[in-house]
C-alpha positions in Angstrom: 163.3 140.1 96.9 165.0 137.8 94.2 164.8 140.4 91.1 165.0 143.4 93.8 167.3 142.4 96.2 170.8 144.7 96.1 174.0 143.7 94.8 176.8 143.3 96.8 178.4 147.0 97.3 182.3 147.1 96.8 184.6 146.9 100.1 187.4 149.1 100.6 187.0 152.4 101.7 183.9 153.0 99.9 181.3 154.8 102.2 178.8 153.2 101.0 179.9 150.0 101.8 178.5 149.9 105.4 174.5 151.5 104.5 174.7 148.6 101.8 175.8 145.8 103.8 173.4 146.5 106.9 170.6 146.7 104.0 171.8 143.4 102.8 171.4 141.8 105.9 167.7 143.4 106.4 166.7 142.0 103.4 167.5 138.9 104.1 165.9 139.0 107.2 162.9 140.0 105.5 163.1 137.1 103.4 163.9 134.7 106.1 160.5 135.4 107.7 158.4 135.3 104.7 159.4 132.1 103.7 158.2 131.2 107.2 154.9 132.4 106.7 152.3 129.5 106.2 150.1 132.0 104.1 151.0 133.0 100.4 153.3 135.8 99.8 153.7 137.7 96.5 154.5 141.1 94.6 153.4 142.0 91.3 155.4 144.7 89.2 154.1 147.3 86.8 153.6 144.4 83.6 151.3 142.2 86.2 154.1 139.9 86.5 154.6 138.0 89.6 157.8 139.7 91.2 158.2 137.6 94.5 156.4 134.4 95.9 157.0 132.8 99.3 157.8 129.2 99.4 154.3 128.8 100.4 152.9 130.5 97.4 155.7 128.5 95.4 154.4 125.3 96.4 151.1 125.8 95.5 151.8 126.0 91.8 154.4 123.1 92.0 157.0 125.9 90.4 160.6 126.9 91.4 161.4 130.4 92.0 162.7 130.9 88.5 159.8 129.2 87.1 157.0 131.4 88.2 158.7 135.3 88.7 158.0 137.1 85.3 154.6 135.0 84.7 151.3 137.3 84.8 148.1 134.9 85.6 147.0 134.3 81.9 150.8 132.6 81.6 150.1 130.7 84.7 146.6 129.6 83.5 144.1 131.3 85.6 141.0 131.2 84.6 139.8 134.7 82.2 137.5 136.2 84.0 139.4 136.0 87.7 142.8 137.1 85.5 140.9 140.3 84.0 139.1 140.7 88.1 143.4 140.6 89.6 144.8 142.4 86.8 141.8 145.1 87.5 143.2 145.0 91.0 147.1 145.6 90.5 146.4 148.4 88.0 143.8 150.4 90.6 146.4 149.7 93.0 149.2 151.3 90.5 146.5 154.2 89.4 146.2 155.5 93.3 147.5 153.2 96.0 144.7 152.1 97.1 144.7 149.3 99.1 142.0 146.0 98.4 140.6 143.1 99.8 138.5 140.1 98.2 138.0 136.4 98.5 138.1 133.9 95.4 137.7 130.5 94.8 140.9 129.1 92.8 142.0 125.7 92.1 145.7 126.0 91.6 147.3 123.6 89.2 148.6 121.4 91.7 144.8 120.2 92.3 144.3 122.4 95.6 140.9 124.3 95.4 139.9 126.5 98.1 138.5 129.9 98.7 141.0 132.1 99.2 140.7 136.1 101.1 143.6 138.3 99.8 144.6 141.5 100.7 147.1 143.8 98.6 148.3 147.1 99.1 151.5 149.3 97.2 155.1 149.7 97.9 156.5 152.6 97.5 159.7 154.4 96.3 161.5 156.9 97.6 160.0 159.0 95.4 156.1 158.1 96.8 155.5 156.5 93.6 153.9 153.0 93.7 157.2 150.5 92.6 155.9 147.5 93.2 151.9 145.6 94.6 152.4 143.0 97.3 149.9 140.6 98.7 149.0 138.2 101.1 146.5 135.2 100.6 144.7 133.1 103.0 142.9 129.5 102.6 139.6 130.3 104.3 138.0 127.0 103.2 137.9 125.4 106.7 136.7 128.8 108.2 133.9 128.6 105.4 133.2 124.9 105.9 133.2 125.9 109.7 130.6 128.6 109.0 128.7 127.0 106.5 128.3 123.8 109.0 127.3 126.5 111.4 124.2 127.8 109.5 123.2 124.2 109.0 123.0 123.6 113.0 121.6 126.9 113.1 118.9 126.0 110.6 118.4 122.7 112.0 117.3 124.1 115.2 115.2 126.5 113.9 113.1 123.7 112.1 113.1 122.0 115.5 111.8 124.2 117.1 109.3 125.3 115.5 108.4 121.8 114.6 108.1 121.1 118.4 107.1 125.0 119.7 110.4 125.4 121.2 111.5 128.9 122.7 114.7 129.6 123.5 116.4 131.9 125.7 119.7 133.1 127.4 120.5 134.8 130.4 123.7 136.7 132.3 123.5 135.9 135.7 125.9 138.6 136.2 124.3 141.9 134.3 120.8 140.1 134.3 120.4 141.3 130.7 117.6 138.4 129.0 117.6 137.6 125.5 114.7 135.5 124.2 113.2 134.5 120.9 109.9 135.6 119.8 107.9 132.2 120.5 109.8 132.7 124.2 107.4 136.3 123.6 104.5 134.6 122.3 104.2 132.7 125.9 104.3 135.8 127.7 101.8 137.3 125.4 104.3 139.9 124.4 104.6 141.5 120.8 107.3 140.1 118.7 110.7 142.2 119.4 109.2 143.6 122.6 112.4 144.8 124.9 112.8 142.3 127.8 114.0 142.6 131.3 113.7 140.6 134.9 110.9 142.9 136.0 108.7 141.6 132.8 109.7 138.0 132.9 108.9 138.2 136.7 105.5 139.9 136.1 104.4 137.2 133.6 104.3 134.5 136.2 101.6 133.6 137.9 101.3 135.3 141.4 101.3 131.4 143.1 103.6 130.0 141.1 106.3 132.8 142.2 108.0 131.0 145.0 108.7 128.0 143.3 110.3 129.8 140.3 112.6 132.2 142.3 114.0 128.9 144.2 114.5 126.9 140.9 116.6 130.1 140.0 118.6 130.2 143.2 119.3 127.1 142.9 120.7 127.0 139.2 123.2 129.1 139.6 124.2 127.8 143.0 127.8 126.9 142.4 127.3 124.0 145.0 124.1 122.5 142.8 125.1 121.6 139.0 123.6 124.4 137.2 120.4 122.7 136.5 116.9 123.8 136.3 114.2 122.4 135.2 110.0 123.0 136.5 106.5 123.7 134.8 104.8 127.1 135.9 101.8 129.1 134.7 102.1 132.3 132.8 99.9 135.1 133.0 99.9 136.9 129.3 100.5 140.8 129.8 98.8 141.3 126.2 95.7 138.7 126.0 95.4 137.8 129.7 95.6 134.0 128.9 97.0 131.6 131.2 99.8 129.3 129.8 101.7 126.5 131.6 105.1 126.5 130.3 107.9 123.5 131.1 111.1 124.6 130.9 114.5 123.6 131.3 118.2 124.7 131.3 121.4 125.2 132.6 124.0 127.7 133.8 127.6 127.8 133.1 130.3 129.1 135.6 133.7 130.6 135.5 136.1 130.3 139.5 132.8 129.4 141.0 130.6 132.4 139.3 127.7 131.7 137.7 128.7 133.6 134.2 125.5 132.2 131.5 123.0 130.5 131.0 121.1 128.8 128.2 117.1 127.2 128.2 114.6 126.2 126.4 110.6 126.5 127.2 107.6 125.4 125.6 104.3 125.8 125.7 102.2 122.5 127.8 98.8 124.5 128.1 96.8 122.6 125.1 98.2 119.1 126.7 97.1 120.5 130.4 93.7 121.1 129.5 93.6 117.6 127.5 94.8 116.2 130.7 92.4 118.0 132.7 89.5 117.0 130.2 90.6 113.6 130.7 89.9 113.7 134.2 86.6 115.4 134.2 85.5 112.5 132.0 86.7 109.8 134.0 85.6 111.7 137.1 82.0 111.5 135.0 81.9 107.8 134.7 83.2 106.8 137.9 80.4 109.2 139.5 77.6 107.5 137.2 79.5 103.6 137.3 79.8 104.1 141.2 76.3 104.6 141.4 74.9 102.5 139.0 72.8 98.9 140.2 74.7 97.6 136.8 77.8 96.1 137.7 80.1 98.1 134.9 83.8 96.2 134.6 86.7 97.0 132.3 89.6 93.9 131.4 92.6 93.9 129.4 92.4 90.9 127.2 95.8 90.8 126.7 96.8 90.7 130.3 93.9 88.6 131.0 93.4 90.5 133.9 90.1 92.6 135.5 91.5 96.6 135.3 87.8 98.1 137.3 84.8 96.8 138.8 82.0 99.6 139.6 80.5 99.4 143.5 77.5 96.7 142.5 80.1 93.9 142.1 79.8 93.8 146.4 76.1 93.7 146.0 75.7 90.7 143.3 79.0 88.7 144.1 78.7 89.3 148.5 82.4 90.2 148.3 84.4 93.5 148.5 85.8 94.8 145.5 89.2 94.6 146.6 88.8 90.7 147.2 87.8 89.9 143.2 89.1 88.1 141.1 92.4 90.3 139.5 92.8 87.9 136.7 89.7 86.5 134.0 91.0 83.0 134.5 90.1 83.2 138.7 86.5 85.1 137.9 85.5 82.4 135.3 85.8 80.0 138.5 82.8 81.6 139.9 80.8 81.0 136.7 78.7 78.0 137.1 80.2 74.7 135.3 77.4 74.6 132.9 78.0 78.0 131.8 81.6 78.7 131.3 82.0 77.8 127.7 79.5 80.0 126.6 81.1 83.1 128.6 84.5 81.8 127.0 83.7 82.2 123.8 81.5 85.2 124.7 84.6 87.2 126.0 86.6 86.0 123.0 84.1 87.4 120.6 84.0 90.6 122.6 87.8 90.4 122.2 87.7 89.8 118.6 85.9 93.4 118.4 82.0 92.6 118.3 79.6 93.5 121.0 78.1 90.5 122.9 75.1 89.9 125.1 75.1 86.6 127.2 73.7 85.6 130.3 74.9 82.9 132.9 74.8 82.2 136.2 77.3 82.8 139.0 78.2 80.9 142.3 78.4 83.6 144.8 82.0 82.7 147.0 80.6 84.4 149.9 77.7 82.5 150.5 76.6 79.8 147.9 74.3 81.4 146.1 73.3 81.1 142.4 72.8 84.4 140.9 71.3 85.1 137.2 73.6 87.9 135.4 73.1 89.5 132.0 76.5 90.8 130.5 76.4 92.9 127.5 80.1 93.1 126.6 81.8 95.6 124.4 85.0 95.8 122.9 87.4 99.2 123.5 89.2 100.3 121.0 92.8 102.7 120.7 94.1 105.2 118.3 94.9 102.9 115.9 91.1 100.6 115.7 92.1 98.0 117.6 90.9 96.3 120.5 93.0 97.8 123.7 90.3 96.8 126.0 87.0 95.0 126.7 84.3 96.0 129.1 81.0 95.4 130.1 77.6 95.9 131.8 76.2 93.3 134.1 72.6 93.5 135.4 71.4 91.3 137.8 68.3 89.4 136.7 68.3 87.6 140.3 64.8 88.2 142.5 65.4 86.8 145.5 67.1 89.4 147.3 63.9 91.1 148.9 64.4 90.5 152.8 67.4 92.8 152.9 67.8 95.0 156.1 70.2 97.9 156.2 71.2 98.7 159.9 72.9 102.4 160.4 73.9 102.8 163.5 77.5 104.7 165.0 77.3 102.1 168.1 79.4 98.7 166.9 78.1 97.1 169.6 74.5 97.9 169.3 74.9 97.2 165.2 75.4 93.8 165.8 72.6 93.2 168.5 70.2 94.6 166.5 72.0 92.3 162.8 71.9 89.4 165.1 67.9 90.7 165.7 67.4 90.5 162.4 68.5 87.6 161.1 66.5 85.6 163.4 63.4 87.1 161.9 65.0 85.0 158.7 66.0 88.3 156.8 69.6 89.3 155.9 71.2 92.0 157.6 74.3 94.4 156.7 75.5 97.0 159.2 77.2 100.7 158.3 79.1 102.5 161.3 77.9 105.6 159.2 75.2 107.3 157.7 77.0 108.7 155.1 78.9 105.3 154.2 75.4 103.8 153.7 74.4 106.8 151.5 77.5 106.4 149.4 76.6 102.9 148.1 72.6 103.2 148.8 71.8 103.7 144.8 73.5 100.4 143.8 72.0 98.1 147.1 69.8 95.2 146.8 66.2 96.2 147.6 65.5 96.2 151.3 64.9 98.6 153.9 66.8 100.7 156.8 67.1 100.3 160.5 68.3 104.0 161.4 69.6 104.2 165.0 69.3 107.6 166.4 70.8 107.6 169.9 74.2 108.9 169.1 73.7 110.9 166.0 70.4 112.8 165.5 70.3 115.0 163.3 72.5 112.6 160.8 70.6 109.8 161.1 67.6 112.1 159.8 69.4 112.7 156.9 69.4 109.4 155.8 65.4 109.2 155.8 65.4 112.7 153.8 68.5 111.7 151.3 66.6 108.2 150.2 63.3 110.7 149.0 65.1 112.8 147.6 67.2 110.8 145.7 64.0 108.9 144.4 65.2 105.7 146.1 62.5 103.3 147.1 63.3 102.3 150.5 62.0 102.3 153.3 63.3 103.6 156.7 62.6 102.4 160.3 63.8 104.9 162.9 65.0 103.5 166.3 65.4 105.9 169.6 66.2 106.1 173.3 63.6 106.0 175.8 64.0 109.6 176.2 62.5 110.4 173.2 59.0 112.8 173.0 56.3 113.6 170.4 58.6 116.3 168.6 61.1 113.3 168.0 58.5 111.4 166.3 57.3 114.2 163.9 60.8 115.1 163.1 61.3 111.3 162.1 58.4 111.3 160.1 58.7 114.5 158.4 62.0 113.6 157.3 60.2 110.4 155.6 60.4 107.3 157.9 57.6 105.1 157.6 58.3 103.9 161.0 59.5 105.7 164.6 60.4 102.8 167.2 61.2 102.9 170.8 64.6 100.8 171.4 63.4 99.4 174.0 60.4 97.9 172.5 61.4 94.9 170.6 57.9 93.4 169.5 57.5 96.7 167.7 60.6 96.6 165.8 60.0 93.1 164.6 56.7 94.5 163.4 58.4 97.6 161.9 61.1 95.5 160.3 58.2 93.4 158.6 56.1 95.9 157.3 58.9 97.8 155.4 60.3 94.4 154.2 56.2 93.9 152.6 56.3 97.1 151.6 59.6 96.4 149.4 58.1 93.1 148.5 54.7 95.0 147.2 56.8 97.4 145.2 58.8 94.6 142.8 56.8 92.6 140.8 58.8 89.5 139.2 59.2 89.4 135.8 57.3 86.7 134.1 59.1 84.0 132.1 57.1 85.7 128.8 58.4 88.9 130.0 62.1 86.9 129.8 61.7 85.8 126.5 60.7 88.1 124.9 63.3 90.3 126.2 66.0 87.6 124.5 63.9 87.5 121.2 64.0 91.3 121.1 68.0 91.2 121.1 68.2 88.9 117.8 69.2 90.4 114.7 67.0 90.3 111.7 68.8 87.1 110.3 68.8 85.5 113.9 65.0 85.9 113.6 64.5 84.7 110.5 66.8 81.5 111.3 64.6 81.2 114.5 61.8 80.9 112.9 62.7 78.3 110.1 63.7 76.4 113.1 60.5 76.5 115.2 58.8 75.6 111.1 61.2 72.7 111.4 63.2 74.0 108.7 66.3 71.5 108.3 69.7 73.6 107.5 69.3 72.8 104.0 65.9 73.5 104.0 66.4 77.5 105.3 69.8 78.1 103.6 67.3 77.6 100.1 64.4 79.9 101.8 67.2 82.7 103.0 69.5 82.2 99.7 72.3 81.3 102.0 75.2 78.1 102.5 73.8 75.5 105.0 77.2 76.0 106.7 75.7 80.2 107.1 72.3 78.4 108.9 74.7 76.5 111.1 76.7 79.1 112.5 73.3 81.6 112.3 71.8 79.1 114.7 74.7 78.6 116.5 74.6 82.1 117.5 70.8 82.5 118.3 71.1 79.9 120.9 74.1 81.6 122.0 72.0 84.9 122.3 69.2 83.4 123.9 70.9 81.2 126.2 69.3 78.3 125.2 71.2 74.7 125.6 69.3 72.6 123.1 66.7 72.9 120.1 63.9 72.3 122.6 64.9 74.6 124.8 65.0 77.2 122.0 61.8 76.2 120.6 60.3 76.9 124.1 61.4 80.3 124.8 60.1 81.0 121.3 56.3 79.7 122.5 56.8 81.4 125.7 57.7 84.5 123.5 54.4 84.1 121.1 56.4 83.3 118.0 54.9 79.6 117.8 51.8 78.4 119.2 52.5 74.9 121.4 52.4 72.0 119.0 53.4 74.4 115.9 57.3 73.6 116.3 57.3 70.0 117.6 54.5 68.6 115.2 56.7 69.8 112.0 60.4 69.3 113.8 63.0 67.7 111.5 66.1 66.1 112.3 68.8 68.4 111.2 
């Protein structure tokens, strides 16, 4: 090594020739494959002076071989305190041949700064004593970078997943060994650190949800599948005994067509399961009570402009199936009456807008003519974020003419319509169910009427109906038809079950008479609402302003005139009385002045004897 390597022995028949020329040769050997070594090469003598340096370690100071052997590390500028930590080294090294390794940060003075891991050890004479230190150094910055980037990813995922409740796991298809993190535990209901195997992973699921588990493994590590597997299961806690569903997913990894690893991820869907059950419950809850209500409840998305639900009554006030509405606002608004439509318009725009609304109009029934009176109170539905996601209402039917209504149950199509066609030449209306128990399913929400139960194909179900209407508080009355085979104990069986009538088939006088006295009955039972009753109904739904504006106007208050009484902008007394008559339905000032005498706000005269024009 440069200041080390031998001089050239004499030739001739020196014996020593031969040992020094082979030794020649080794040496440069030696040196021939260090100055092929990428890493950095060095000796250090007894002074701390560099002795040898590879090209490599040459090139990182920018210094010829003469330039940098003899230089210690103060002469080459290293930085005190790593000089006095190297120095340190070479003399321990020197003191007992020990042998040391380290790792330094150093920028050299060509500019290149890197951590570098050295390792040094002694060279010794033939004596055993330590002649000379040599090292090699390594540039472990991309190793470094490569682990530092590591713990990064590493740390990333661990904020993900415990932001998101994440567990992750690992298993060896081959040795079945499991290794799983402690939220992976948590799901089980297992102790952090708890040991875990096949048999207690297995355990932990749900007896039911077994099956489908082992076959999602199978397949997985199927080498004809690709690896995946993916499926939601319940858990069964071995600790706390609580039932989790988990969702997980994964996939294997294979080596010549052998499943070899795998890697997943599970987390914990229970809280969002028994939101989503919750959800149901409630929306099992009001389609029970809207599917049995006589209101007609309705649900629209104004942005859409379309009809999303219509609850069961919709087939008794509009004579139509459900399924045959109007799907859009734009097509229902063409069965508002003409007159009306403006004010329903605006009234659905102001529900839109986020206010609740109560307005009634009148519709044109498209199956059969008719003019029905409806109240609507609308209401706007709001989302997460307060605003308006959806509108609904309420509609009750303030129609009374609907009273000679017959219900006809029987399981005999042909007999159903004899006995309709029966009926509707007595001048009352008739609807037919193949079914007791599709009449029962809608009975809550008919029009009041009675029922023409026909017994002669199914008994003891036809009773039911009779029994089903008392208990369920539902005031209509029942006619029971029967064969001509019927006795006595027939009879008291009808009766008992609460029909107010037991008829012979056969006998048609009687079942015209039977049919008429339930349809009184019905008739004796609903007593119309008087207009007074009406009015003051609307009066009741004003606001406090509303009043007060109604009442400057039946005074004959001009605008002017009430914005000084209420301390208010004429322009406030317009739109104030804009929305009373809007309220009350009312399509002039006369009108509005006469639902307030009907109401007993004014006395006749009062209003029109001190009117103003406005």
């Amino acid at each position: 090594m440069h200041e080390y390597s031998l001089a050239a022995p004499a030739r001739g028949d020196d014996p020593l020739y031969g040992a020094g020329e082979t030794l020649a040769r080794q040496v440069r050997f030696l040196e021939a494959n260090l100055s092929a070594i990428p890493d950095y090469v060095y000796a250090f003598d007894r002074d701390r002076r560099f002795a040898y340096a590879n090209p490599a370690m040459l090139g990182l100071f920018g210094l010829t071989s003469e330039e940098m052997l003899g230089k210690s590390f103060i002469d080459l500028d290293y930085p005190a305190d790593l000089a006095a930590l190297l120095n340190g080294h070479i003399d321990q090294i020197f003191a007992d041949g020990a042998t040391i390794q380290n790792e330094v940060f150093y920028r050299s003075p060509t500019g290149h700064a890197a951590y570098f891991s050295y390792a040094w050890g002694p060279v010794l004479g033939p004596d055993g004593s330590v002649e000379l230190v040599v090292g090699v150094s390594h540039d472990t910055s991309e190793r470094r970078a490569f682990e530092e980037a590591l713990r990064t990813s590493e740390a990333r995922l661990r904020a993900a997943t415990e932001l998101v409740g994440v567990g992750i796991y690992a298993w060896d298809p081959r040795t079945g060994a499991l290794d799983w993190d402690d939220r992976l535990r948590a799901m089980w209901g297992l102790p952090s650190g708890t040991p875990i195997d096949e048999e207690l992973f297995e355990q932990g699921i749900h007896p039911d949800d077994r099956g489908r588990v082992r076959a999602a493994i199978a397949a997985c590590v199927d080498p004809a599948g690709d690896g995946s597997y993916a499926l939601e299961y319940r858990v069964v806690g071995r600790d706390d005994g609580i039932v989790r569903h988990i969702a997980t997913s994964g996939r294997a990894t294979f080596e010549n067509g052998c499943p070899i690893g795998f890697i997943g991820a599970a987390i914990d869907m229970t809280a969002q399961r028994h939101a989503e059950a919750a959800i149901r419950a409630s929306e099992a809850q009001f389609s029970g009570f809207a599917e049995h209500s006589s209101n007609l409840l309705w649900i629209g998305d104004p942005a859409t402009g379309t009809i999303l639900y219509r609850s069961a009554a919709f087939e008794r006030i509009w004579g139509i199936p459900r399924e045959d509405g109007a799907r859009f606002i734009k097509r229902w608004l063409e069965d508002v009456h003409p007159d009306d439509r403006a004010q329903v318009e605006h009234a659905l725009a102001t529900v839109g807008a986020g206010e609740v609304t109560q307005f009634e109009y009148r519709i044109i029934r498209p199956s059969d003519g008719a003019v029905r009176r409806l109240r609507d109170t609308g209401f706007p539905i709001l989302d997460d974020h307060g605003a308006v996601s959806r509108i609904g209402g309420i509609v009750e039917d303030l129609t009374q003419d609907e009273l000679g209504q017959v219900y006809i149950v029987s399981a005999k199509a042909l007999e159903a319509r004899r006995l309709a066609g029966l009926v509707r030449s007595m001048g009352y209306r008739a609807r037919t169910f193949e079914s007791p128990a599709a009449f029962l399913d809608i009975a809550a929400v008919l029009a009041p009427g009675c029922v023409l139960i026909d017994l002669r194909k199914a008994k003891v179900e036809g009773l039911s109906v009779s029994r089903e209407l008392k208990a369920r508080a539902i005031a209509m009355p029942s006619v029971v038809l029967d064969g001509t085979d019927a006795d006595l104990a027939s009879a008291v069986a009808a009766m008992k079950a609460g029909a107010t009538d037991y008829i012979v088939v056969t006998d048609e006088a009687a079942l015209c008479l039977g049919v008429s006295s339930a349809i009184a009955e019905c008739l004796a039972a609903v007593r119309p609402v008087s207009r007074d009753e009406t009015a003051s109904a609307r009066l009741a739904r004003l606001t406090p302003r509303g009043r007060e504006v109604l009442v400057g106007l039946v005074d004959g208050d001009t605008n002017k005139m009430l914005g000084r009484k209420l301390g208010i902008s004429p322009r406030t007394v317009e739109l104030h009385r804009a929305q009373v008559m809007n309220r009350l339905n009312a399509g002039s000032l006369a009108e509005l002045i006469q639902l307030a005498m009907a109401a007993g706000l004014a006395s006749p005269g009062e209003g029109h004897a001190a009117r103003k024009p406005t």
